[in-house]
C-alpha positions in Angstrom: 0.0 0.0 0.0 1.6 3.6 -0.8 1.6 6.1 1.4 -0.4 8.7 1.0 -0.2 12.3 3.0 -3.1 14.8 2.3 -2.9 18.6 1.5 -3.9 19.2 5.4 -0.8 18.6 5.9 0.7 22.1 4.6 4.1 24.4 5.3 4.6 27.8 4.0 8.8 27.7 4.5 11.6 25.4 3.8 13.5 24.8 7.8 14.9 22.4 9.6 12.4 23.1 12.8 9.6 21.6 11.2 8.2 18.3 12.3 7.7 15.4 9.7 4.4 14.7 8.7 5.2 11.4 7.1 8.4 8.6 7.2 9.3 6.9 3.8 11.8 4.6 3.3 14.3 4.8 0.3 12.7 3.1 -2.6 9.4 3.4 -1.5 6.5 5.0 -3.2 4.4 7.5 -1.7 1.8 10.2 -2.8 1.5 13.9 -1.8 -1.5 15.7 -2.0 -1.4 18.8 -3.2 -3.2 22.3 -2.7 -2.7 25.2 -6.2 -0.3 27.9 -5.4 -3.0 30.2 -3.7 -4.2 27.3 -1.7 -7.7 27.6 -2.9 -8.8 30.8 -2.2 -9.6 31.7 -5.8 -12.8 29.8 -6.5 -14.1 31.8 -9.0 -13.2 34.7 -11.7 -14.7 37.2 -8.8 -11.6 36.5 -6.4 -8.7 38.8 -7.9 -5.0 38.9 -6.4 -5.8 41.8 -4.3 -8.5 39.6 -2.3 -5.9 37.2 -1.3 -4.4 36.1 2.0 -0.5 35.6 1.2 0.8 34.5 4.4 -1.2 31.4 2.3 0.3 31.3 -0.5 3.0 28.4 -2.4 2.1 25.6 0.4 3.6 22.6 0.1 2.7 19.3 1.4 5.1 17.5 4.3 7.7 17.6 4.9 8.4 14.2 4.6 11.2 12.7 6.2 13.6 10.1 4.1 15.3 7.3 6.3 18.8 7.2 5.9 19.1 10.6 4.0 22.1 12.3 6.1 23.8 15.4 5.6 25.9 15.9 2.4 24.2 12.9 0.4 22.7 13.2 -2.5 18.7 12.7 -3.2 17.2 11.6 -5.9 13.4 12.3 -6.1 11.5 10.5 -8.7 8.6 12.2 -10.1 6.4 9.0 -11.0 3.2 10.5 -11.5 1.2 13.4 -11.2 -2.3 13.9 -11.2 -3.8 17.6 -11.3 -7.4 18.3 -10.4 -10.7 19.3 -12.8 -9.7 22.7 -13.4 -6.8 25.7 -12.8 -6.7 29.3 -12.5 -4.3 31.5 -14.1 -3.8 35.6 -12.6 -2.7 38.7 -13.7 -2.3 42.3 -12.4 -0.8 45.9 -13.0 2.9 45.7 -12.4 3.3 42.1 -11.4 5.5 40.0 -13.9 7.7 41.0 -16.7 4.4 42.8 -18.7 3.5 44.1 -15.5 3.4 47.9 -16.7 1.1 46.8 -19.9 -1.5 45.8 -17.6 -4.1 48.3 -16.2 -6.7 45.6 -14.1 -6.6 42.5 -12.2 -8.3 39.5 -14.1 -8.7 36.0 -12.7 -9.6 33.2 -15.3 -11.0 29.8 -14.8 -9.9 26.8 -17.2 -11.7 23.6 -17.0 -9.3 20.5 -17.7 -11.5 18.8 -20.9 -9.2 16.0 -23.0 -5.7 17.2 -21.8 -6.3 20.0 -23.2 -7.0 23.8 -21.7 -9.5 25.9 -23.0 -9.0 29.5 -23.1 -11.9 31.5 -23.1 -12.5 29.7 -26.8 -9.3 31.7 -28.3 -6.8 29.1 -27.6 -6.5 25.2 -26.7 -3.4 24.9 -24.4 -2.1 21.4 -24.0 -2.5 19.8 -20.7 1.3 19.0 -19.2 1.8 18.7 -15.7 4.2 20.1 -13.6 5.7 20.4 -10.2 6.7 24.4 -9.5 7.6 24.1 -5.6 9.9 21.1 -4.5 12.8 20.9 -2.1 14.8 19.8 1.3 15.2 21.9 4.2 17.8 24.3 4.7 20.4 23.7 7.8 20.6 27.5 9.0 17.6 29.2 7.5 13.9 29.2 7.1 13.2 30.0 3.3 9.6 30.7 2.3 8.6 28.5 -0.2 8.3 31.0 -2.9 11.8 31.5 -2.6 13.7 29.5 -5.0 17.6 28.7 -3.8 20.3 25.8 -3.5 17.3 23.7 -1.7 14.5 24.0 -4.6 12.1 25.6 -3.5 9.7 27.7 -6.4 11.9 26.9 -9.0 8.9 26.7 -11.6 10.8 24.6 -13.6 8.3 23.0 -16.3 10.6 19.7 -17.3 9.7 18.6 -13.3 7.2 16.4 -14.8 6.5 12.8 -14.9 9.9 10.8 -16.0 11.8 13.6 -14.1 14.4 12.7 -11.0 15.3 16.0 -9.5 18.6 15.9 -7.1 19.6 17.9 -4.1 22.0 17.5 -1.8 20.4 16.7 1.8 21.4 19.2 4.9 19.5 17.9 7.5 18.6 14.6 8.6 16.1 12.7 6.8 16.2 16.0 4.1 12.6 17.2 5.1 11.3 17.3 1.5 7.8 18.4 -0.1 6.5 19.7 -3.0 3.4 21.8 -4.0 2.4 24.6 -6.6 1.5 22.2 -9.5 0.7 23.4 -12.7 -1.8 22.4 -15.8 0.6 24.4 -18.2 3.1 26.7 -17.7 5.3 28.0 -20.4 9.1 28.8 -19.9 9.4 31.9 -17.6 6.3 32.1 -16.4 6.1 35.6 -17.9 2.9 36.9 -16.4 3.2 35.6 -12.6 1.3 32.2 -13.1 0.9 29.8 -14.9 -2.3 27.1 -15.5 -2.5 27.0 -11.3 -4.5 23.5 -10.1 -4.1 21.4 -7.2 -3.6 17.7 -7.6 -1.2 14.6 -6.3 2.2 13.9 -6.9 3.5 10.2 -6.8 7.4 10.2 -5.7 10.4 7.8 -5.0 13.3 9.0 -3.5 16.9 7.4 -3.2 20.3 8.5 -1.8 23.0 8.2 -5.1 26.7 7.9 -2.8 28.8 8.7 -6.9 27.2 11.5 -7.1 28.3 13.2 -4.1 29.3 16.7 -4.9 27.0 17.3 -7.7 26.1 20.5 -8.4 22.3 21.0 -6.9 19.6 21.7 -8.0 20.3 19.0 -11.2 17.4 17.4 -13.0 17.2 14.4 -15.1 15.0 13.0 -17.6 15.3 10.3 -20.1 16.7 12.2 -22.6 19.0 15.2 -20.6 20.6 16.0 -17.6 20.0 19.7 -16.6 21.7 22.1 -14.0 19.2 24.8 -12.1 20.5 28.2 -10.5 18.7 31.2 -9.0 20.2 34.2 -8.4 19.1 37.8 -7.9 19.5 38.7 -11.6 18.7 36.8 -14.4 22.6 37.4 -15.5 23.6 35.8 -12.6 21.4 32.9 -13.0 22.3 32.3 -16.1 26.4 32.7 -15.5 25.5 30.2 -12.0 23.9 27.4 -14.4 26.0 27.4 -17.3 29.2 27.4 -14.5 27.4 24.3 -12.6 27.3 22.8 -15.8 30.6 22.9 -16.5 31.7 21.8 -13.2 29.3 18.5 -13.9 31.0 17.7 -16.7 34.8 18.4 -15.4 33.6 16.6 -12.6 32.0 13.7 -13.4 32.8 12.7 -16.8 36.3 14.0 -16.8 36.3 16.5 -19.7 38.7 19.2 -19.8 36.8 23.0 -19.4 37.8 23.8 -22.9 36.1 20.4 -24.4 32.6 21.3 -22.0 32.6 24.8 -22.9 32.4 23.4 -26.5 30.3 21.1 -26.0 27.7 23.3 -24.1 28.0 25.5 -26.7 27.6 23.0 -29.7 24.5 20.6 -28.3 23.4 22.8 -25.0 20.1 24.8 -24.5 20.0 27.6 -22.0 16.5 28.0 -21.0 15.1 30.2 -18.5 12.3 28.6 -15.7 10.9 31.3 -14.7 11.6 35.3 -14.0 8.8 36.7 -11.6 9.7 35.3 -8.1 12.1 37.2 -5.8 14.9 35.3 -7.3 15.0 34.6 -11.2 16.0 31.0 -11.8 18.0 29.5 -15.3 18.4 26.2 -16.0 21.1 24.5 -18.8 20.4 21.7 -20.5 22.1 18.8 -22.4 21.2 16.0 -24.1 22.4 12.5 -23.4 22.6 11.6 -26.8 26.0 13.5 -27.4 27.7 11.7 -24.3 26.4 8.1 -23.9 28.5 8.4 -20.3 25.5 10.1 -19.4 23.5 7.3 -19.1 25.9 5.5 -16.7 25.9 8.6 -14.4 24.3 6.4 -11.2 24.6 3.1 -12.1 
């Protein structure tokens, strides 16, 4: 029987203080329930952004703690399913996100999830493609809110955390004290206008401590076709110079290529993509595909 902890079980911050709300072992499949970003107070197109409570906002569910997880490991979390609720809302107001200034009211909009697909107000089909925007491990000297995005995860916004994805941090406290929340219908690169296709839902996750990968450059992701490193940083130049470094540092690192052959590489067969720009912190990620290095595919065996 999986474990399964429900969206009553919410925490607004990233810390080591917090109790666990659920025990997993490594290996072992568990579900997290899942409240949207605004934790459910916009019911209808009536509730706009200034309405909201946001002490209550980006909740995620746990933390769950991981047996064995200690200090300095690495942890890989395996995103083996998720499953988003009957409908999402997506926000926007005068001078939040990047065309902030273009936009003189507040508007809320309802979208009804109808064959994987998202209909906008009958001017667009958007296709259905879930995705995880808050996940992460507690911090060892700090309390982050989770609409913070940092080393630990947190609102990264990242849309290639989907199903297939393992997503690696490295653990500073013990048993990591991970959760994730803020899932998403849709949401395009950037997240340009503050949110994306907002639902709530339930996330199905394995998790496992990888001992050759200690030292890896966190937050890393991991799909079947690319490995990808994820920096946030106050600018978006910074971001940017933090992911393509980290990337680097991977490849020297782990596969043993010379800086001149990975800065080649990267700039050959690498995609620089942004994850999203509109949180306190903007956050970058680099990508590259496994198919130019077949070592790649032997990273945690």
């Amino acid at each position: 029987m999986t474990q399964k902890l429900s969206s009553q079980h919410l925490f607004y911050a990233f810390s080591a203080k917090l109790e666990p709300a659920m025990r997993v072992d490594q290996g072992q499949e568990f579900t997290l329930e899942t409240l949207d970003c605004f934790s459910g107070q916009i019911k209808n197109q009536d509730d706009l952004l200034d309405r909201l409570d946001w002490d209550n906002v980006n909740p995620a569910t746990g933390p769950v703690y991981i047996n064995g997880a200690k200090p300095g490991d690495i942890l890989g979390i395996d995103i083996l399913n998720i499953t988003i609720g009957k409908d999402s809302r997506v926000v926007v107001a005068p001078g939040e996100g990047v065309p902030g200034s273009l936009i003189s009211s507040m508007e809320t909009v309802i979208l009804q999830h109808k064959d994987n697909v998202l209909d906008f107000r009958g001017m667009a089909e958007i296709p259905v493609n879930p995705m995880v925007g808050v996940i992460g491990v507690a911090p060892r000297e700090r309390e982050i809110p989770n609409g913070t995005p940092e080393k630990h995860g947190g609102n990264m916004d990242c849309k290639v955390i989907t199903k297939g994805c393992r997503v690696y941090f490295e653990v500073e406290v013990e048993g990591a004290l991970m959760g994730c929340g803020d899932l998403h219908a849709a949401q395009g690169d950037g997240e340009i206008g503050v949110s994306g296709a907002e639902t709530s839902g339930e996330v199905l996750l394995k998790t496992s401590v990888y001992p050759r990968l200690k030292g890896l450059p966190t937050p890393f992701l991991e799909t079947q076709d690319m490995v990808a490193t994820v920096y946030s940083a106050k600018t978006a130049d910074e971001a940017v110079t933090g992911a393509v470094n980290n990337m680097v540092m991977f490849l020297t690192r782990f596969l043993q290529i010379s800086e001149n052959h990975a800065a080649m590489l990267m700039s050959m067969a690498g995609d620089l993509r942004f994850c999203q720009v509109v949180d306190p912190l903007k956050t970058v990620r680099f990508e590259f595909p496994k198919k130019v290095l077949p070592a790649l595919d032997a990273l945690h065996s």
